[in-house]
C-alpha positions, -999 to +999 in steps of 0.1 A: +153+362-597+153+370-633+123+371-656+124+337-668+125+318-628+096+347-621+073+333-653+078+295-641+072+307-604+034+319-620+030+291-638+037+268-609+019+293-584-016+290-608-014+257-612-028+255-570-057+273-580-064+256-607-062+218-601-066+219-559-098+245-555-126+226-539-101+193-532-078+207-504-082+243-480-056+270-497-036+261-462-027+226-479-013+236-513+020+236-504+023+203-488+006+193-523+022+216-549+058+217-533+067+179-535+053+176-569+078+202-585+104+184-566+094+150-585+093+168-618+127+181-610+139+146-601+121+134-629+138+158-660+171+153-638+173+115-644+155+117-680+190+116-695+203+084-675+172+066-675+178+041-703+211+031-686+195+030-651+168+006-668+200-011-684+215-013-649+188-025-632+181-055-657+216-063-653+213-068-615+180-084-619+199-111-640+226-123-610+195-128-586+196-089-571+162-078-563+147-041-553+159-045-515+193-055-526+199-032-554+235-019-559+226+019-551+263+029-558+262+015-591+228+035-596+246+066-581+270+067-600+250+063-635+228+095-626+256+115-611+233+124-583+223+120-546+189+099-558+174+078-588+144+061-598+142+022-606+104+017-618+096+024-660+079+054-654+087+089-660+057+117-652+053+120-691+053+083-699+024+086-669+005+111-689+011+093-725-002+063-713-028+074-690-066+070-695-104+075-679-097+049-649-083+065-621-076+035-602-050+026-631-035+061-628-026+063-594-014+028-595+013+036-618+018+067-600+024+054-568+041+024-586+070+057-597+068+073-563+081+038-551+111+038-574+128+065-557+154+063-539+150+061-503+163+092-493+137+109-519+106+085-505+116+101-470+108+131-482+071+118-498+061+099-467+072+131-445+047+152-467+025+122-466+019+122-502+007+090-512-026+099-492-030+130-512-021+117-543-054+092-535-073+120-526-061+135-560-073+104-581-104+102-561-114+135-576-101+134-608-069+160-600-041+134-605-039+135-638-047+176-639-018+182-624+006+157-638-001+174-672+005+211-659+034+201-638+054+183-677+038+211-694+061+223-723+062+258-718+079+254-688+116+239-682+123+221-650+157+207-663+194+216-664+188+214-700+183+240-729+149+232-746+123+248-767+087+249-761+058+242-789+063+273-807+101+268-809+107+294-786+143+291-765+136+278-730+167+286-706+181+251-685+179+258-644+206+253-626+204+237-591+211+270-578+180+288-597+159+256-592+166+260-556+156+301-558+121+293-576+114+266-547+121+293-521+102+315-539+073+296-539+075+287-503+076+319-493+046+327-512+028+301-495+040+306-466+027+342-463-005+327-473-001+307-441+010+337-417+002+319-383+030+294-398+059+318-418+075+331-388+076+293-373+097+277-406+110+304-430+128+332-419+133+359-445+166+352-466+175+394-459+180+382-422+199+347-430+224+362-454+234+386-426+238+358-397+260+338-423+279+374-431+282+377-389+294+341-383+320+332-411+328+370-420+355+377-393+369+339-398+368+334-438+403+332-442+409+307-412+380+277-420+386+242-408+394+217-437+357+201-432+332+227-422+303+215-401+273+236-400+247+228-376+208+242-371+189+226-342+153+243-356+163+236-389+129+247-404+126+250-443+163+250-440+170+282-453+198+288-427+221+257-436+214+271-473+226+304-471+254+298-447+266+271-474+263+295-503+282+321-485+313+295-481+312+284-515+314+320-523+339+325-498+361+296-518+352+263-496+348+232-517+314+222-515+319+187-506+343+205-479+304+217-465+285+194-437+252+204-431+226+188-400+199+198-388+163+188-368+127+196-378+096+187-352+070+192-381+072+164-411+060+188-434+086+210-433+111+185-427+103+170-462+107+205-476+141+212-463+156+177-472+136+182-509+154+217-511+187+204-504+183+175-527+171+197-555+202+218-548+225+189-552+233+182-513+236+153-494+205+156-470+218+126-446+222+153-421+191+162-416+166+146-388+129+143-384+123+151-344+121+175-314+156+188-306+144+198-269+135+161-262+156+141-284+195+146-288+197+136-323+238+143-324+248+128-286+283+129-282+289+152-318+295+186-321+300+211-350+318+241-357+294+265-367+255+270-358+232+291-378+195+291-363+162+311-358+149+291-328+107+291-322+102+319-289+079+326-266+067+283-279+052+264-244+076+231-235+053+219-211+041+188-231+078+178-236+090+185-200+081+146-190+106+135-218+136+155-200+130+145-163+125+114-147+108+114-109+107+150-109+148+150-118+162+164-145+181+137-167+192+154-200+223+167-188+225+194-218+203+218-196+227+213-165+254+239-162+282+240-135+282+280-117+297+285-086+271+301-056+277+333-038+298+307-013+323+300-044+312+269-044+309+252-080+274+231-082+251+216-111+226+234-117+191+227-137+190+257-160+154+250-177+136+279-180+099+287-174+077+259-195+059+285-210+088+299-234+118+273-244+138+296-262+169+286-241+171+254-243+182+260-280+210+285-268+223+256-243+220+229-271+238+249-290+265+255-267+264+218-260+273+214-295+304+240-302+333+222-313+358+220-286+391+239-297+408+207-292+392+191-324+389+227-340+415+252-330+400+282-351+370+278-328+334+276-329+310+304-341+273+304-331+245+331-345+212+325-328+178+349-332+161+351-301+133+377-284+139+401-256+130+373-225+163+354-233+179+385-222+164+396-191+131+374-182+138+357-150+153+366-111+188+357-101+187+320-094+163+310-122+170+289-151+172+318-177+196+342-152+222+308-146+220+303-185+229+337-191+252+334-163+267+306-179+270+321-213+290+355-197+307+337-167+327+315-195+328+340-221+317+325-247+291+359-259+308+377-282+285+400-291+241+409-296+228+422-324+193+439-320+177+434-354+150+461-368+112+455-359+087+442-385+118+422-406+099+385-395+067+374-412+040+369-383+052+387-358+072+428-352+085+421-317+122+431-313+146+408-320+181+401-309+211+381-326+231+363-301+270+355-315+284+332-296+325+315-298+350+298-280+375+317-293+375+354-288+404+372-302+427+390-274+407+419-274+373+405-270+381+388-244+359+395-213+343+418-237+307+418-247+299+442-279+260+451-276+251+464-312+219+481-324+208+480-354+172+488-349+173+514-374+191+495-399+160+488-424+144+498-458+107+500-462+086+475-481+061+489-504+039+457-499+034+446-463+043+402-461+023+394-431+039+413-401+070+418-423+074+452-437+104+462-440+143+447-452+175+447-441+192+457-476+228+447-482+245+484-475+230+481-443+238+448-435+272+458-449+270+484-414+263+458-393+288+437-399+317+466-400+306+479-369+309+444-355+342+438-371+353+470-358+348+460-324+349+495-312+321+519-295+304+541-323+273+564-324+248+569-350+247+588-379+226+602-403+241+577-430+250+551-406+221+543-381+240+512-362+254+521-329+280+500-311+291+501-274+316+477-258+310+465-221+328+445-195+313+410-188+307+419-150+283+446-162+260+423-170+261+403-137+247+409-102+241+399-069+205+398-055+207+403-023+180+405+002+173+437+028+156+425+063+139+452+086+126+434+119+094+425+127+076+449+157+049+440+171+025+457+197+004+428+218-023+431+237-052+402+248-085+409+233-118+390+237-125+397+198-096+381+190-095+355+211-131+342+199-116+343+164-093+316+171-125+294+164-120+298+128-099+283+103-068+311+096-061+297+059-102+302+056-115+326+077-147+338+057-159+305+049-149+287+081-168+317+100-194+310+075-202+275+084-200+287+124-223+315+120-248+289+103-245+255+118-241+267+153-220+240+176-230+215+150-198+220+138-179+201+171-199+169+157-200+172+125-210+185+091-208+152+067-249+153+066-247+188+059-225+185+028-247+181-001-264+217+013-228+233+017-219+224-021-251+234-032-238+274-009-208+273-028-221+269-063-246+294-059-217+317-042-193+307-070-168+299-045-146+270-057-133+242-033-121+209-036-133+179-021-100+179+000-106+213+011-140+210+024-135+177+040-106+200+061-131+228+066-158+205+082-136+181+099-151+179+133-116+174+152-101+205+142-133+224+153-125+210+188-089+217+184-092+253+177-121+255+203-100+244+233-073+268+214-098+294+224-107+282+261-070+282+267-067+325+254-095+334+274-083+316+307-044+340+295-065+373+287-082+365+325-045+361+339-027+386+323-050+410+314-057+433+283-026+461+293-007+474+257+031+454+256+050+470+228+077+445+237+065+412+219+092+392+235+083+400+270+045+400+264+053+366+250+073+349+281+049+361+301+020+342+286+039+314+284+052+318+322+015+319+329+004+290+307+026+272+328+016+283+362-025+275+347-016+242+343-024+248+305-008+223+286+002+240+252+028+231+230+052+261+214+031+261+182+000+267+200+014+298+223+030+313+194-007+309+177-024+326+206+007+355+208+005+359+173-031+368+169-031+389+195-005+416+179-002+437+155+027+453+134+038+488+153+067+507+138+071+521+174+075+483+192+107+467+199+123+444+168+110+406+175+139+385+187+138+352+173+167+335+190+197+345+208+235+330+196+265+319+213+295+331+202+302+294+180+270+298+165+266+282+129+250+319+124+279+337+136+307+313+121+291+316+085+291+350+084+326+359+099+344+327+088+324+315+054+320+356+042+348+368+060+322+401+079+344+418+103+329+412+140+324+451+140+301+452+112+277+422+123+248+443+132+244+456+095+245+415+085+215+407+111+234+399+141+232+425+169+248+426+204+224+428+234+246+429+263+266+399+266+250+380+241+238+380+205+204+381+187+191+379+155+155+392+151+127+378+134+122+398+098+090+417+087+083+401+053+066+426+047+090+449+045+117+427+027+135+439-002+157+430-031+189+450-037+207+442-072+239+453-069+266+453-094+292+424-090+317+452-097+304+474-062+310+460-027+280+449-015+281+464+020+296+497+005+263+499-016+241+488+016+256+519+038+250+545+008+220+532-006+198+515+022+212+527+056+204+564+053+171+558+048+162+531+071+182+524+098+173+492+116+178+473+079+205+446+073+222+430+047+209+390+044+237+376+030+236+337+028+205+335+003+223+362-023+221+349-053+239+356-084+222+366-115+231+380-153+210+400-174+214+419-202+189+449-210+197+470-245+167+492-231+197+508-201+223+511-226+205+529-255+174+540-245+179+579-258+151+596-240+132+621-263+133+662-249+103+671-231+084+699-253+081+732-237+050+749-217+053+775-243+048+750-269+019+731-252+004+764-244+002+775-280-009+740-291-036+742-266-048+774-276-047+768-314-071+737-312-091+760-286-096+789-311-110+761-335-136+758-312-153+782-288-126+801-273-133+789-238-099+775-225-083+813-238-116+829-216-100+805-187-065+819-191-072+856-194-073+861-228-096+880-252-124+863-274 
């Protein structure tokens, strides 16, 4: 920015203070300041052609055309632009024939908002300006800041002029127009931290995503190049990336830009931007990408976007699913399961971070290479959960999954700390195509370039420091180079290349069996009373009501409540209704009668064989005349054992050879009948029996998709504990991607000498007592 587009950025940047102080909060001067240097840009734009559009307009008026029916070509073409303006007014003819009545101000104010063109009035009604032009009248402002805004020391055109003292005022280009509006957003924008990092990402960071996207492909665009941003924001991205192939040689009506914005605000700033800059803003849409697909059934060849992260969904998830079923099919994804099987999955993620649903609308949106050969290029900023947040299975893993599985990741890019405005969490670029060249294919390039910064001398909100171009000149070399590389002292990016399957793995799931030691006791037979899901309480209510309880406890409720507040215990009317409820009182009771009529039977002697202690309690249920159902006898079992690593493993049924068990595992996996015992199915005898498992003492193995799972199981679990096996139907497959095991460098431990010394130095700034301690002399 030279000194010239700095002095006007002052000018306009003063002109907040002094015409909006005591009217707006400093939070609202840019939706006030912003769209009124747009309108004087408009308005010293179409100063030249507005005696011929006036002309023009006459002319239709005369064959019966009215405002609604207005030839806009005819318009167009007159001003040579994307927008015109059919009322008399001009912002100076405003302020030369203004006077003291407000009301006749704003009137012919809002009278030359009107005679925009539509695509301009978008952008007013989006910053909802004709409310705060009101608000401006009503306090006397309008006019204020009509005059600074035409002031003639200042030139908004593309024209040479001179201001009052016949000084040379230099014309702006569209291009230097459009770097004093970015300039001043950002300045507002860092007035508004909680807000910067959500809209405007800093234009060190966009130039290299543009550089890593079109780079390695500018001398093999498409005729038309589409450019696509789902979280559009001020649009900075579609900017950037458009300069960068106009650089690059692409015509600029060669260029198609779209994008979406939730917030109107800054909507209206990005389709103001790209007007001022001479684009055709038709691209651009006003909604919520996650909730809304704007482009259905379109797609685009390049994607440049700085998603919001760690940003709750929850609010939009109603929108996506219907009965509890997801119906945007953009978050669906087909992955085969551990079977082989191919399925459709829902690949949402948590509600409390939609991050990925950009990646998979962005993927949704690559161009197939059927429509564009060269292939579609995607650069997408994202936090450290879209890499690894999430167990095999969830909707972030399959994503990931999905992104690997059809290698379409061509490389991460872990951007330096501190480089956003309101927040220094680390950062990652994801670069995704369609196309990898031969040798990235099945390839995934992991790239940090954490290091790759300058410092700022002025902190901007969390930002403080700036990716410069030498090093984003590293970053994209190293990238291009596609080759593993270390740092330097001159070069601080390192580079390592990995296989897709290093990133993927199967979860698999480790059973030990459950042993239980049983034995009848009186204690625990009388504690059957209670409720199991609420023992405390439901002994509680016992202990205080007495028998009461086998009647009854709706009079009592009021008096229970009042217990419960005063205990701070929280329960729902549901709950306590459950906890009072006379029938189960009786229930569990007899429950009780029934264990102390067994204990009498069978007697209190130590079975650390579960299964036998339990057929014999049921063989002398039966023989009683005790009429309890299976639930009920494994109830009365259950409480009276107690885990024993010493007891025998609990069986929980016993197979025939055909068993859908037995079949799955050696027909479906293809386990050899030898190895079924590590798998969960063990010979007793002549039979077969899978034991119930000690949850415990369950356990997730990941296991690399690369290793044989049951190679791993004999080297890694078996040793150490022998009655384990391998739970193979429920493995799941999962993908994640952790720069923190591929470059963590751990730092060298210091010495004892050196803590030693340190120790004693601080210790001989003191009293000496720690060298007393260790033998030393005062």
């Amino acid at each position: 920015m030279d000194i010239s587009q700095s002095k006007i950025v002052s000018f306009i940047w003063g002109i907040a203070d002094d015409c909006l102080r005591d009217v707006f909060v400093r939070g609202q001067y840019r939706d006030v300041i912003l769209p009124m240097v747009v309108l004087r840009r408009f308005d010293a734009l179409l100063e030249p052609t507005k005696v011929a559009v006036e002309e023009e307009i006459e002319a239709q008026r005369a064959i019966g055309l009215d405002e609604e029916s207005f030839d806009d070509g005819a318009l167009y073409d007159i001003t040579g632009l994307t927008f015109y303006n059919t009322s008399k007014w001009t912002l100076n003819r405003i302020k030369s024939q203004a006077t003291d009545n407000n009301k006749l101000l704003l009137d012919n104010f809002v009278e030359y908002l009107n005679g925009y063109s539509e695509n301009v009035k978008d952008v007013l009604r989006n910053f909802d300006y004709y409310s705060k032009a009101d608000r401006l009248a009503k306090n006397d402002r309008l006019l204020a800041i009509i005059e600074k805004i035409t002031d003639p020391y200042i030139n908004l055109t593309d024209r040479e002029a001179t201001d009052p003292d016949g000084l040379p005022l230099p014309p702006l280009s569209n291009i230097a127009m459009g770097t004093i509006f970015e300039e001043l957003l950002r300045r507002f924008n860092e007035e508004n931290n909680e807000e910067s990092g959500a809209h405007f990402t800093p234009r060190d960071a966009i130039a290299l995503l543009a550089r890593l996207v079109f780079e390695p492909v500018k001398d093999n665009l498409p005729k038309t190049v589409s450019l696509y941003d789902p979280a559009e924001g001020s649009g900075g991205m579609l900017t950037e990336g458009r300069e960068f192939l106009i650089n690059a040689g692409v015509s600029p009506s060669a260029i198609q830009l779209s994008g979406t914005e939730l917030v109107p605000e800054i909507y209206a700033i990005c389709k103001a931007d790209l007007i001022i800059k001479g684009v055709n803003p038709s691209g651009m849409h006003l909604g919520n990408t996650i909730t809304d697909d704007h482009f259905a059934g379109k797609t685009f060849g390049y994607c440049i976007t700085n998603p919001p992260y760690g940003k709750s969904w929850k609010v939009d998830k109603p929108r996506i699913y219907h009965d509890g079923k997801l119906i945007d099919h953009r978050f669906e994804l087909p992955l085969k399961n551990f079977r082989g099987e191919e399925e459709y999955l829902d690949c949402t993620p948590r509600t409390s971070d939609g991050q990925l649903l950009f990646l998979m609308e962005e993927v949704n949106k690559m161009k197939p290479l059927e429509y564009q050969p060269q292939g579609s290029r995607v650069a997408s900023v994202h936090n450290g959960s879209s890499l690894f947040t999430g167990d095999a299975g969830s909707g972030e893993s399959n994503t990931r999954r999905y992104l690997i599985e059809s290698d379409l990741v061509d490389a991460i890019v872990q951007l330096p700390n501190n480089i956003f405005y309101n927040t220094g969490i680390t950062t990652y670029v994801w670069l995704l195509t369609n196309k990898k060249p031969e040798a990235r294919k099945g390839k995934v390039q992991l790239i940090d370039a954490s290091q790759a910064f300058e410092k700022l001398r002025k902190n901007q909100g969390s930002r403080n420091c700036t990716i410069t171009p030498e090093y984003a000149e590293m970053i994209v070399q190293a990238y291009m180079a596609f080759e593993p590389k270390g740092a330097t002292d001159d070069n601080p990016i390192v580079s390592k290349i990995f296989d897709n399957d290093d990133f993927r793995f199967y979860s698999v799931t480790i059973e030990r069996p459950l042993r239980l030691r049983a034995q009848f006791s009186a204690l625990k037979a009388d504690e059957l009373l209670y409720d199991a899901k609420d023992f405390e309480f439901s002994k509680y209510l016992f202990e205080t009501y007495g028998d009461a309880v086998f009647s009854g406890l709706t009079d009592k409720v009021a008096e229970i409540k009042e217990y419960l507040a005063d205990e701070e215990i929280k329960k729902t009317d549901k709950q306590l209704a459950a906890l009072i409820d006379a029938k189960k009182w009786k229930e569990r009771n007899s429950l009780v009668e029934a264990t102390q009529k067994l204990m009498h039977a069978v007697g209190t002697d130590v079975y650390m064989d579960y299964n036998i202690f339990a057929d014999k309690v049921a063989k002398v249920a039966k023989e009683l005349g005790l009429k309890l159902s299976a639930g009920q006898l494994k109830t009365i079992c259950r409480a009276m054992a107690v885990a024993d690593p010493e007891a025998e493993p609990v069986i929980k049924k016993e197979l025939k050879a055909n068993a859908k068990e037995y079949e799955e595992l050696t027909e479906v996996f293809g386990v050899d009948e030898s190895r079924l015992a590590d798998y969960g199915i063990f010979a007793k005898g002549s039979r077969y029996v899978i034991y119930e498992p000690d949850t415990n003492l369950r356990d997730t193995e990941k296991i690399s998709v690369k290793e044989d799972i049951y190679e791993y199981f004999q080297r890694e679990v078996k040793p150490y504990v022998a009655d384990a096996w391998i739970e193979l139907p429920p493995t799941k497959i999962g993908c994640e991607i952790s720069f923190n095991k591929f470059f963590y460098r751990p730092t060298p431990l210091r010495s004892l000498e050196e803590n030693t010394a340190d120790i004693l130095k601080m210790d001989a700034e003191s009293q000496g007592f720690i060298n007393q301690l260790l033998g030393g002399k005062e």
